[in-house]
C-alpha positions as CSV (number, residue, x, y, z in Angstrom):
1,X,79.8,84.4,99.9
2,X,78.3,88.2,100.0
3,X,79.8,88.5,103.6
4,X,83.1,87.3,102.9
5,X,83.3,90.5,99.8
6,X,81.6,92.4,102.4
7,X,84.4,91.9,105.1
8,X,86.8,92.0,102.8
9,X,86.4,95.5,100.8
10,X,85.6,96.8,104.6
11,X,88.8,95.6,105.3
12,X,90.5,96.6,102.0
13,X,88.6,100.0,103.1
14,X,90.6,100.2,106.3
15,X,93.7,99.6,105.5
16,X,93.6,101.9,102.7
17,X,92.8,104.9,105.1
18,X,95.3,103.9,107.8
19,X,97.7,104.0,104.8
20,X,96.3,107.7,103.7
21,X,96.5,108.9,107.8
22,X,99.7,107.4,108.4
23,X,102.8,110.0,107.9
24,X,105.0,107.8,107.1
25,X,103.5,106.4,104.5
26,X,105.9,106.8,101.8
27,X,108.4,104.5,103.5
28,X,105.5,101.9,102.1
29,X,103.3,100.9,99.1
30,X,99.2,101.6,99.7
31,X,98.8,97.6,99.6
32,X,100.6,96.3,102.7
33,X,98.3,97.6,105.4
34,X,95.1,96.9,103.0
35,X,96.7,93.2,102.4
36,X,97.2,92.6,105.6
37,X,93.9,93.6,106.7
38,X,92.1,91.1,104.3
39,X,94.2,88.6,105.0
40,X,93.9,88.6,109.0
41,X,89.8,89.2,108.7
42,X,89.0,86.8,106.7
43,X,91.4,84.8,108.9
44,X,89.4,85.4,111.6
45,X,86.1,85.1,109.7
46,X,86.7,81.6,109.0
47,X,87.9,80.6,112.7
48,X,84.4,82.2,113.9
49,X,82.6,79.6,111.3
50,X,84.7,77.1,112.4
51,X,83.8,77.4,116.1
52,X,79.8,77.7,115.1
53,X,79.5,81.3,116.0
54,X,77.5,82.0,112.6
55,X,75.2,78.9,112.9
56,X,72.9,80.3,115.4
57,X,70.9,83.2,115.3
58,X,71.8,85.0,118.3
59,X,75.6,84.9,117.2
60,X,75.7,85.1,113.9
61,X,76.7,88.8,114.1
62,X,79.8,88.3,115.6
63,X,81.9,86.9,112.5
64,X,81.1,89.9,110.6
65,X,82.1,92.5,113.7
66,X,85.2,90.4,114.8
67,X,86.7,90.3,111.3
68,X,86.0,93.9,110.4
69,X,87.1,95.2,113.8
70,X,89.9,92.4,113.6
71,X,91.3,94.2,109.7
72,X,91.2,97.6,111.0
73,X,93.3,97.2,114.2
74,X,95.5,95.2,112.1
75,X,95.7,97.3,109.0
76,X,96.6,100.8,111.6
77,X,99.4,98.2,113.4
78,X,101.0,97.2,110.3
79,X,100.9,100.8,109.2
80,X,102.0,102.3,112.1
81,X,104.8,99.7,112.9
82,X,106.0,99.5,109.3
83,X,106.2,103.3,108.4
84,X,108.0,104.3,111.7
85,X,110.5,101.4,111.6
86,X,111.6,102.4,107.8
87,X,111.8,106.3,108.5
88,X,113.8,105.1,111.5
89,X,116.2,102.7,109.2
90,X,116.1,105.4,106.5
91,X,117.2,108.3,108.6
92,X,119.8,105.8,110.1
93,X,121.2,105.0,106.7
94,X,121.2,108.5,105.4
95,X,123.8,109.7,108.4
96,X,125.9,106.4,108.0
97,X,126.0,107.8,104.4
98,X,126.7,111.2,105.3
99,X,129.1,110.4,108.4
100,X,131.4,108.9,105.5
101,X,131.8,111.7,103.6
């Protein structure tokens, strides 16, 4: 149970800077990319149990560095994807608005 806060708050920890790097990040709230983080290492934490990666002692590493490494390439994706498609919808919607005027 201490791995899964473990992974998790590393996770949480990622996402929360990717969101603080990121320049678009007022196009989105601080949560997403730190949501999405947990969610996909813990994801992948419990398909590494599953397969018996943490049963033996030569392996039992990898679950903790998969799902950390696992939330932080997915918290800077979600980030990255989700800030530069909203600036680009935003700025698209601000000169429909101003093209009507």
């Amino acid at each position: 149970m201490v791995a899964l806060v473990i992974i998790a708050l590393t996770a949480g920890a990622f996402g929360a800077i990717a969101w603080a790097v990121d320049k678009y990040r007022h196009t989105f709230g601080a949560v997403l990319p730190a949501g999405v983080a947990v969610a996909a290492s813990l994801l992948v934490w419990i398909i590494t149990m599953a397969f018996g990666l943490g049963n033996n002692s030569a392996t039992a590493w990898l679950p903790w560095i998969l799902s950390m490494v696992a939330g932080g390439i997915v918290a800077w994706a979600t980030a990255g994807i989700v800030g530069r498609t909203r600036h680009n919808q935003q700025v698209q919607r601000t000169n429909e608005i101003l093209q009507m005027h």
